[in-house]
N, C-alpha and C positions, 0 to 999 in steps of 0.2 A: 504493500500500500504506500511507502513512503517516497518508494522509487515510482511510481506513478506520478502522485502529488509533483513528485518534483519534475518529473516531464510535462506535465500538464500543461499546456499553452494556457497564459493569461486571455481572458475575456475583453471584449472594448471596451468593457466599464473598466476593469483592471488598467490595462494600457492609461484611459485616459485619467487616471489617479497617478498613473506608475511617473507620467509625464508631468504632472502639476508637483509632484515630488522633487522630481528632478531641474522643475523649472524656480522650483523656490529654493531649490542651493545653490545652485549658480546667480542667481538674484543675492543673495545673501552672500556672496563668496564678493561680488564687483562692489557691492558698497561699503564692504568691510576695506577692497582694493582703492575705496574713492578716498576714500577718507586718508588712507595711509600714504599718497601717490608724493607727499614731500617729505617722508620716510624713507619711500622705494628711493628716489634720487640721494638720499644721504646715504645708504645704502652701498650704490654706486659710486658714490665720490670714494667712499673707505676704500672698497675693491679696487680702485683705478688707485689710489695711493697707495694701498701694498704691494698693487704690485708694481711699482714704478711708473707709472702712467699719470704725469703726476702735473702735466703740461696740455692744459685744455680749456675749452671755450665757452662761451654759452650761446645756443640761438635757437632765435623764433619759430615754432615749429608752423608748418603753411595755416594750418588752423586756428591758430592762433590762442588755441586752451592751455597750453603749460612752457614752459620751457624744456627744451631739450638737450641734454648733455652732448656734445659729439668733442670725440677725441680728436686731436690733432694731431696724428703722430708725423706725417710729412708737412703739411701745411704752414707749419709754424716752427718750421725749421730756418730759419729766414737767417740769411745770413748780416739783416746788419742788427737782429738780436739775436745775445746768447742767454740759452735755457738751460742751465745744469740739474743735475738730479744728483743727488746722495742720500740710498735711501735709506733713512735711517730708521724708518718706522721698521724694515723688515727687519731688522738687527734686534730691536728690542722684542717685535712678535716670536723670532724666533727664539730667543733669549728664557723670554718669559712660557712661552710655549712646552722649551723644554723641561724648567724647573716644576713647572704644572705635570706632567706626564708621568716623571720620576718620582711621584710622590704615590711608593706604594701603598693599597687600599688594606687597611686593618679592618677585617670583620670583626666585630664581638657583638654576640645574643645573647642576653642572661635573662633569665626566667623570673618574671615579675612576683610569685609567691615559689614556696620552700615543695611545694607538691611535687610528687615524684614525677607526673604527668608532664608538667610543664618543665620539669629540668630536662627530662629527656629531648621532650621534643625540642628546648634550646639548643643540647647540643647538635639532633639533627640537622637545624636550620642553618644551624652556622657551616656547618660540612657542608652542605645544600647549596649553601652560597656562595662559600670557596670554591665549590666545582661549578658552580654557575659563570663566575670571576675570571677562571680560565676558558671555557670552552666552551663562551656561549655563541650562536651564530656559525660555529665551526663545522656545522650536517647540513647546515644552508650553503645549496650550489652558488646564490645570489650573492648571500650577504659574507659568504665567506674569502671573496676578493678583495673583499674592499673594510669588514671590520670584523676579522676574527677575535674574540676577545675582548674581554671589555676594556683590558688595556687602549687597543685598537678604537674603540667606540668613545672612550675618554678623549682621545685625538682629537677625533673628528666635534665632538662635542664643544670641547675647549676653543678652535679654530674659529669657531662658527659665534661663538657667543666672543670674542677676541676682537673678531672682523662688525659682525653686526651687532654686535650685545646683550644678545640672545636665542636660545635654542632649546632641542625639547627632546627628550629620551621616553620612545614611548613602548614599553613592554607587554608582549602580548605571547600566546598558544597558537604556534604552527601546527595544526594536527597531520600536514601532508611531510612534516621531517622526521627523516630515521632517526634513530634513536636505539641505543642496546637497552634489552629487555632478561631478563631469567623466566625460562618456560620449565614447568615442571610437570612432568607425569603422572605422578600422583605425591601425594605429601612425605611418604620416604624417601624420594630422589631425591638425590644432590642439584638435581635441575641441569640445563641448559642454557648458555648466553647466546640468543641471536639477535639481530639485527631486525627492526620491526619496523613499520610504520604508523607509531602509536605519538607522534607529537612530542615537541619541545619548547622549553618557555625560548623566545629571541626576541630581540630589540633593537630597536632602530634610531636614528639620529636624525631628527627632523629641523629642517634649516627655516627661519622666517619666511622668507620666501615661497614656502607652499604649506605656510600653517594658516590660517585665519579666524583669528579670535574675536568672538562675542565681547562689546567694551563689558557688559555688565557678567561674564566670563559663564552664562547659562550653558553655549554649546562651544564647538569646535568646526571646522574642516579644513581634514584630512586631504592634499591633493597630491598625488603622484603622476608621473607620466614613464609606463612600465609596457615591456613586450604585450602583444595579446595572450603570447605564449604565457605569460605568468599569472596572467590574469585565469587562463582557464586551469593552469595548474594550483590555485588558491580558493577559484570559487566553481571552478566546474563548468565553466559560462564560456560560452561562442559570443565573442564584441567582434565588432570592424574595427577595424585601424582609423586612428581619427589624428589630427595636424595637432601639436604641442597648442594650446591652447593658456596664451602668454601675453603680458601687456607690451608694450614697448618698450619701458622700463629694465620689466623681466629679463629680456633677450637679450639686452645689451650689458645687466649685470650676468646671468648664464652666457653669454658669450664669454666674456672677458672671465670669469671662473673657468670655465669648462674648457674654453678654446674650442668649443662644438657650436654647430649650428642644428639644430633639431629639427628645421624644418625641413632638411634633408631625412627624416628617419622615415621609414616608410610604413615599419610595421609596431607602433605604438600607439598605446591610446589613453585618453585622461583618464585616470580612477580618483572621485572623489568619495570622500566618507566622513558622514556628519554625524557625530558624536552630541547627544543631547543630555543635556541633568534630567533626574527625573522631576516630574511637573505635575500640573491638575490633570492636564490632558495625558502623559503617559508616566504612570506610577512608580516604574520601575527603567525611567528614561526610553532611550530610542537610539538606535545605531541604522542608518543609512546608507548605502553603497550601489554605486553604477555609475556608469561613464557620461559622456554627452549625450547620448544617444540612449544606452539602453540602461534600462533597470533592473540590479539584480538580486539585492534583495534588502531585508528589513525587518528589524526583529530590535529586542529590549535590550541594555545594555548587558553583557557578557557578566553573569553573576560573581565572578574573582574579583571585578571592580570594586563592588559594595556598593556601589550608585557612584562613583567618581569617576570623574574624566580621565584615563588612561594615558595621560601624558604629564610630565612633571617638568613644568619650565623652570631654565637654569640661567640668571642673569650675570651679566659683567658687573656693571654700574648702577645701582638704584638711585635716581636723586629726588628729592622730595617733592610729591605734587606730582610726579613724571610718568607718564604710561609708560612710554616705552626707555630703557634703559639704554644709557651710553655703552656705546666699546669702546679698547683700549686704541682704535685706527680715528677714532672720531677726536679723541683728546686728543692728540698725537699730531690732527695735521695743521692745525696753525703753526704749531712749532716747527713742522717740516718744510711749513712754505716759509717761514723764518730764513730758514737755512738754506736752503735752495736760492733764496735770493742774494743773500751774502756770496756763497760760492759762486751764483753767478756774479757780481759783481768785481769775486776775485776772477774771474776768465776775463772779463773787460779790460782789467788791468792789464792783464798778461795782451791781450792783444792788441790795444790800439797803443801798446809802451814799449814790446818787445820787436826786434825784428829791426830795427830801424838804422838807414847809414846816415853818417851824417857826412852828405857831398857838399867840398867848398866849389863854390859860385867859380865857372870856368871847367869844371872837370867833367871828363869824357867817360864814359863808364861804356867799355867794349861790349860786358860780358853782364844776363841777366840776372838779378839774382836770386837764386833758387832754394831750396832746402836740400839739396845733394849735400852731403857729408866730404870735408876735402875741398868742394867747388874752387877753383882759380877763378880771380876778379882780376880781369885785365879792364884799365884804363887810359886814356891819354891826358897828357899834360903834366905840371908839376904839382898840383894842387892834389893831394891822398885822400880818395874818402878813407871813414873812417866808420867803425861800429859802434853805434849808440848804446851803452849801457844803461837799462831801465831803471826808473826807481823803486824800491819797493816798494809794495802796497802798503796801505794806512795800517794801524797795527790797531785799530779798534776791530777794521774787519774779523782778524782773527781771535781777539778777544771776545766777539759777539756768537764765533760757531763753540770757543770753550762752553759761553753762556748756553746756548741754545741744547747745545750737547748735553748738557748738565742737566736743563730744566725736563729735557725726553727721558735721562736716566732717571730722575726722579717720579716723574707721573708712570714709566712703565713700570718701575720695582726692580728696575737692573742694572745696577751702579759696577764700573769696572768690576769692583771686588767680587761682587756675583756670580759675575762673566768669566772668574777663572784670571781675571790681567790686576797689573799689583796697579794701584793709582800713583799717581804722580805723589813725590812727596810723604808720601805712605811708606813707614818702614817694618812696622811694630807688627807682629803679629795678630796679637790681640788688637791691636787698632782695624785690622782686616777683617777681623772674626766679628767688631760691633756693627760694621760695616755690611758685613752680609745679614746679619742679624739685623739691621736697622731695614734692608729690604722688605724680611719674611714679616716684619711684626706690621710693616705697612700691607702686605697680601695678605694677610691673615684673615678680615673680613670676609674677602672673596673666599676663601677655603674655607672660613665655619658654615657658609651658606651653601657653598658644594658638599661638605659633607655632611648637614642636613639633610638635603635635597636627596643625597645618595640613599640615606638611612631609608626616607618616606619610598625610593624607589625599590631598596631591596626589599621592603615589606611589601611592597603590590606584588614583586616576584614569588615570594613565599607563599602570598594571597593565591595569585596562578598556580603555582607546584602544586597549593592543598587543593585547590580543585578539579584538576585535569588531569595529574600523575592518576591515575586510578590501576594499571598495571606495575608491576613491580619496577625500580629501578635501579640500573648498574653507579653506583656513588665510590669514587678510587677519592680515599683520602689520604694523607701523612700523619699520623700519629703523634703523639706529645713527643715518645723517645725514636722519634725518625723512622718507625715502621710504615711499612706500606699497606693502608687498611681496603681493603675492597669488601663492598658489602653488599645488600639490597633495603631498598628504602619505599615505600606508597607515599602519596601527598598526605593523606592524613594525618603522618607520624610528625608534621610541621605546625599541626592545630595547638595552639598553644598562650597562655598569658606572658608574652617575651617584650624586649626591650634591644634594636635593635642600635646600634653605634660603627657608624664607619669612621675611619680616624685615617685622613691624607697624610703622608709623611711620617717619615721615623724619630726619634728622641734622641738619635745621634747624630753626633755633628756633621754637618757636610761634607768637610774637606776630609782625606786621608789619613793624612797625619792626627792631625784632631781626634779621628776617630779610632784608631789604632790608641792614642793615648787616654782614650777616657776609657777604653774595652781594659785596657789594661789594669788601669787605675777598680774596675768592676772585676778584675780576674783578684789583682793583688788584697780585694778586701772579700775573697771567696764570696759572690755574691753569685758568681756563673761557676758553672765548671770548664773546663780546657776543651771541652768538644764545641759546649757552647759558644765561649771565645773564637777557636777556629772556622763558627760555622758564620758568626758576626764579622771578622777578620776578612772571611773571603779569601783564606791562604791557599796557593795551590803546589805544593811539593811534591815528592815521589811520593814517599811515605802517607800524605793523606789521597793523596790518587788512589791509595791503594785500599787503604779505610774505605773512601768513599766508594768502591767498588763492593766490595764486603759489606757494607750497610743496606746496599742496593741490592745487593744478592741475597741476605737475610731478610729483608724487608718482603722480598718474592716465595721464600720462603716460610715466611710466618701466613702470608695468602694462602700457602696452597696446605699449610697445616690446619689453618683455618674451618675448611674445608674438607678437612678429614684425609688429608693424600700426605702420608708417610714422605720424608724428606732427610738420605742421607748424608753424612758429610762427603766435604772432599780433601784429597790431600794437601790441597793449595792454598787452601783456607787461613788466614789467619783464624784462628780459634779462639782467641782471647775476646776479639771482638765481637766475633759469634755468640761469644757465652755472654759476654755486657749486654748485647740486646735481647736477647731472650730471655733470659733474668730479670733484665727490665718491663718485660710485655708479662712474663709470670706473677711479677711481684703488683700486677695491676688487680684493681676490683676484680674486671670484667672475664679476668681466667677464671675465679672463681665459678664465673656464672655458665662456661663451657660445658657440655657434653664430659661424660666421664672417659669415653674413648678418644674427643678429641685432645683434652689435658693428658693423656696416656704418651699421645702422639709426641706432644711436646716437651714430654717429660724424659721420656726415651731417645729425641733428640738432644735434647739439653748436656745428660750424661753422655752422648757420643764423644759431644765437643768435649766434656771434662776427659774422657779418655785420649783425645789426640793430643790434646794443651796437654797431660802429662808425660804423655810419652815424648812430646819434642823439648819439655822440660827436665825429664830425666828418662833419657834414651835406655838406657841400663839395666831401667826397674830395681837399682838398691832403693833399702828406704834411706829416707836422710842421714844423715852423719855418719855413715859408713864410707862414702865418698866411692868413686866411678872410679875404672881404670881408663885411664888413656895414655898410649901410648907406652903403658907399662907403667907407670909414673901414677900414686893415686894423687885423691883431687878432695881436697875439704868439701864440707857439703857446705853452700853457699859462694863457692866462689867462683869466680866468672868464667865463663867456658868461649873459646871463641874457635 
C-alpha cells in the first residue's frame, strides 16, 4: 500500500495547491533577497578584497534600480595612474584562519543526576560524539570531497563567517548512506559486521548566500543548486534540469568565489526547502521541499528536532542593535585601502623621480635609453649627460604602512608574535608569550560563542543518533589506558539527563618550547606519568616507535579478546608492555562485568606475557640469587646482563 501511495499521481486539485506552495516560497525567498540587496553588494566588496580584486568602480546599471559593482581588472590599468595592491587582508585571514582550525575540539558529557541511567548513557554520548568528530560525512560520495570530518566542516564554516560574518551548520539523517551494522543470527552468535544501508547523522555548511531568514526568525529557506542525479538519489523524484536561478548580485559574488559560471551547467536544478516553527496552523511545524517547477513533498518537522529549526547560526561580529553581523574582511578594508594608497603613492615616487638623465643644454645623445643591463650611451659633444639620482620618499609615507600594519594586526588578532616572527625590538621571551596571549584573550569572545554554538549542535546530533540509530551500531573508540574499544551501541542508549561542553583549544602553551617546559614542570611534580608526558610531548624515537607499535597491537588484541577469540603471544613482543596494558584494562570496573569465559581469555593471556617477560629476564630458569652461568663465569643475581 505504501509503494502505491507513493506512485500515485497527484490530482489537479493537488497540483494546483502543490503550485501555490511553491509559489509562496519563492515569493518569500525574493523579498527576504529585497531587503538584503545592500548586504549582497557588501558581500561582494569583502570577496573582491580577499581576494585581491581590490581596484574597482561603480556604475549605473541601464535601469536605473541599484548600482552595480563591475570590476576593472584591465580598464583601469591606465598608465598615467598607479594602483598597487598589498594584500594584506589575506595574510591576517589566513593567519587567523589557521589558529581557529588548530584548536582541537574537547568533548565532555556528564550526567546531570548521580542515576546509573544517565551516567551511562553520558559516557555513550561522549564516545558517540568523538566518533561523530572524526568520520562524519566520510560514506557520503558528495560531501566526502569537499568536508570529510568535522575538522574539515570547521574550515569551511570559519571561512564563510571570516568573509561574510556569518554561516550555519545544519545537521541532519541520510537514510540512503552506508553505514557498518552487527547482524546476528540468533542471540548466541557472536554476530556479523556488514555494511548496510541503514542511514547516518551528516552535516552540512551552509553559506549566507543561499540561506534566507524570516526577520522575526518563524521559518527558514533552505536553497541548493544540486545534480538531478542527487536529487533522485535523496528523494526518489524525476525533476528536469532547470538554469541556476541567481540575482545578479549572486553571480558575480559565485563567480569571483567559484571561478565557475553555472549557467553553463546543464544538468542541475534549484532545491529549495522551507523549514517552519511550529504555529496555530501546523502544530508540530512544516518542512517543505521541491524545485521551481515541481513539488515533492511535505510533511511536519522531523521529530529529532523537538520543534526547532535544524540549523545553528554561527557569527563573526555581533554589534548592538545589528541584524546582520560584521566579518573580519568588512573591518579590515578601510585599513586596506589605507594602505594600498600609501604604496601606491610610494610607486609614484619611484617613477616620475627614478630613471632620469640629467642632459646639459648642447648634448647629442646617439644612443636611446633603455632598460638593457650594461647599455653603452654614446653621445656627441663635450657637455656628459649625466644620471639623476632620486630622492627618497617622505619618510611619513612609511611611517603611515608601520601604522596601518599595526592597526590590521590589531583588529585581526594577529600580531607578529602570533605569526610565528619575533617583533621588532622585542627581545624577552616572556614579553613574546604576553604578546601572543594578548591576541587569544582579544578572540576569546569569538570562541566562547563557537563553543556554545558547538555544545547546542552536538546535542541536536545526539537528539538524531537517539532517534534514527534504531539498528545496532559499529562505535571504535580509544580507551582511558590507550586500548582500542570496538563495540555496538542503539540511539537509545544516548537518552539521557546530560550536560554537554565542547572546549576549543588546549591549556598548553602554544609554542614548543613553552610547552615541552610546562609538561615537564607537570612530569617533575608526578602529576602525569612518563607515557602521559610522551604522549603530550609528541616524541618520536626508535624506542617509542616501537611502544607505539605494541600499544596498537595490544589494543587489537584486547578487541578480539573482547569478543571471545583467544589471542596468542609473539616472540617479538615486547612483553613488559603487553603486560602494562592488560593489567590496566583488568584492573578496570568493566572486566569485572565480563562473561566468565571471556575474563578466562584474558587471564590466560595475561600469564603468557608473564611467562615470556620471565624467560627473557632470566633465560636460565635459576631462581634468584643463585646467579646464571655465562660464559662459565657466574653472574650475581641482579646485575646487568648485556
Amino acid at each position: 500500500m505504501p509503494d502505491e501511495e507513493k506512485t500515485k499521481k497527484p490530482t489537479a486539485i493537488e497540483k494546483t495547491e502543490n503550485q501555490v506552495k511553491i509559489n509562496k516560497t519563492l515569493e518569500k525567498l525574493r523579498t527576504i533577497q529585497n531587503n538584503r540587496t545592500a548586504l549582497e553588494k557588501q558581500w561582494q566588496v569583502n570577496a573582491a578584497y580577499l581576494y585581491g580584486h581590490q581596484h574597482f568602480s561603480v556604475e549605473r546599471r541601464a535601469n536605473n534600480l541599484s548600482d552595480r559593482i563591475l570590476f576593472a581588472l584591465n580598464r583601469l590599468q591606465d598608465s598615467r595612474k598607479l594602483r598597487r595592491v598589498s594584500n594584506r587582508i589575506l595574510v591576517s585571514f589566513r593567519s587567523l584562519l589557521s589558529r581557529m582550525i588548530s584548536r582541537k575540539a574537547r568533548i565532555v558529557v556528564d550526567p546531570e543526576t548521580r542515576i546509573k541511567r544517565d551516567v551511562d548513557s553520558s559516557k555513550i554520548s561522549e564516545e558517540v560524539l568523538e566518533d561523530f568528530w572524526k568520520r562524519v560525512n566520510k560514506n557520503n560520495p558528495y560531501l566526502v570531497q569537499k568536508i570529510p570530518g568535522m575538522l574539515m566542516v570547521q574550515k569551511y564554516l570559519y571561512m564563510w563567517i571570516l568573509t561574510f560574518g556569518k554561516a550555519w551548520l545544519h545537521p541532519y539523517f541520510n537514510e540512503k548512506t552506508k553505514s557498518k551494522t552487527l547482524i546476528k543470527e540468533d542471540e548466541n552468535s557472536q554476530g556479523t559486521i556488514v555494511e548496510a544501508e541503514i542511514g547516518e547523522v551528516e552535516v552540512k555548511v551552509k553559506s549566507p548566500i543561499n540561506m534566507f531568514v524570516d526577520a522575526m526568525g518563524e521559518f527558514m529557506i533552505d536553497r541548493e543548486y544540486i545534480s538531478v542525479s542527487q536529487i533522485k538519489d535523496r528523494y526518489d523524484v524525476e525533476v528536469e534540469p532547470e538554469a541556476p536561478e541567481r540575482s545578479d548580485l549572486e553571480e558575480q559574488i559565485l563567480r569571483l568565489i567559484d571561478r565557475t559560471d553555472l549557467k553553463d551547467v546543464k544538468n542541475g536544478a534549484n532545491l529549495y526547502t522551507r523549514w517552519e516553527l511550529p504555529s496555530t496552523n501546523h502544530s508540530k511545524g512544516r518542512m517543505i521541499v521541491h524545485t521551481q517547477t515541481k513539488f515533492i513533498s511535505e510533511g511536519r518537522l522531523p521529530e529529532e528536532y523537538k520543534g526547532r529549526l535544524p540549523y545553528i547560526e554561527y557569527n563573526w561580529f555581533d554589534l548592538l542593535m545589528s541584524v546582520n553581523s560584521q566579518s573580519l574582511v568588512e573591518q579590515l578594508i578601510p585599513l586596506q585601502k589605507d594602505y594600498n594608497f600609501t604604496i601606491s603613492r610610494l610607486a609614484e615616487y619611484k617613477k616620475y623621480l627614478s630613471g632620469k638623465l640629467l642632459v646639459k643644454d648642447g648634448a647629442n645623445l646617439q644612443t636611446k635609453w633603455t632598460e638593457e643591463t650594461g647599455q653603452i650611451i654614446k653621445y656627441k659633444g663635450q657637455k656628459e649627460p649625466q644620471y639623476s639620482i632620486p630622492p627618497n620618499p617622505p619618510s611619513f609615507l612609511f611611517e603611515d604602512l608601520k601604522r596601518i600594519d599595526l592597526n590590521i594586526q590589531d583588529l585581526a588578532m594577529a600580531h607578529d608574535a602570533t605569526q610565528g616572527k619575533v617583533p621588532s625590538g622585542v627581545k624577552s621571551g616572556v614579553a613574546l608569550r604576553e604578546l601572543q596571549e594578548q591576541d587569544e584573550t582579544n578572540l576569546s569572545p569569538t570562541i566562547i560563542e563557537i563553543e556554545e554554538k558547538h555544545s547546542y549542535f552536538a546535542d541536536m546530533v545526539l537528539d538524531i543518533v537517539a532517534t534514527r540509530y534504531t539498528q545496532e551500531r559499529i562505535l571504535s573508540t580509544v580507551g582511558r589506558e590507550n586500548e582500542n574499544e570496538v563495540r555496538t551501541f542503539m540511539g537509545f542508549e544516548t537518552q539521557g539527563n546530560r550536560r554537554i561542553t565542547i572546549s576549543l583549544g588546549s591549556a598548553l602553551p602554544g609554542t614548543r618550547q613553552a610547552r615541552q617546559e610546562f609538561i615537564a614542570g607537570l612530569l617533575q611534580a608526578q602529576i602525569i606519568t612518563q607515557q602521559e608526558a610522551k604522549r603530550l610531548l609528541q616524541l618520536g624515537d626508535v624506542e617509542g616507535a616501537l611502544d607505539d607499535v605494541d600499544e596498537r597491537n595490544q589494543k587489537a588484541e584486547i578487541a578480539d579478546m573482547l569478543n571471545g577469540i583467544p589471542v596468542d603471544t609473539n616472540k617479538w613482543d615486547i612483553h613488559s608492555k603487553h603486560i602494562e596494558i592488560v593489567r590496566n584494562f583488568m584492573e578496570e570496573p568493566r572486566f569485572k562485568e565480563l562473561p566468565d569465559e571471556v575474563r578466562a581469555i584474558f587471564i590466560s593471556h595475561y600469564e603468557k606475557h608473564l611467562e615470556e617477560h620471565a624467560q627473557e629476564v632470566n633465560p636460565s630458569g635459576n631462581p634468584p640469587g643463585q646467579g646464571d652461568q655465562v660464559s662459565g663465569q657466574p653472574v650475581e643475581a641482579g646485575a646487568a646482563q648485556i
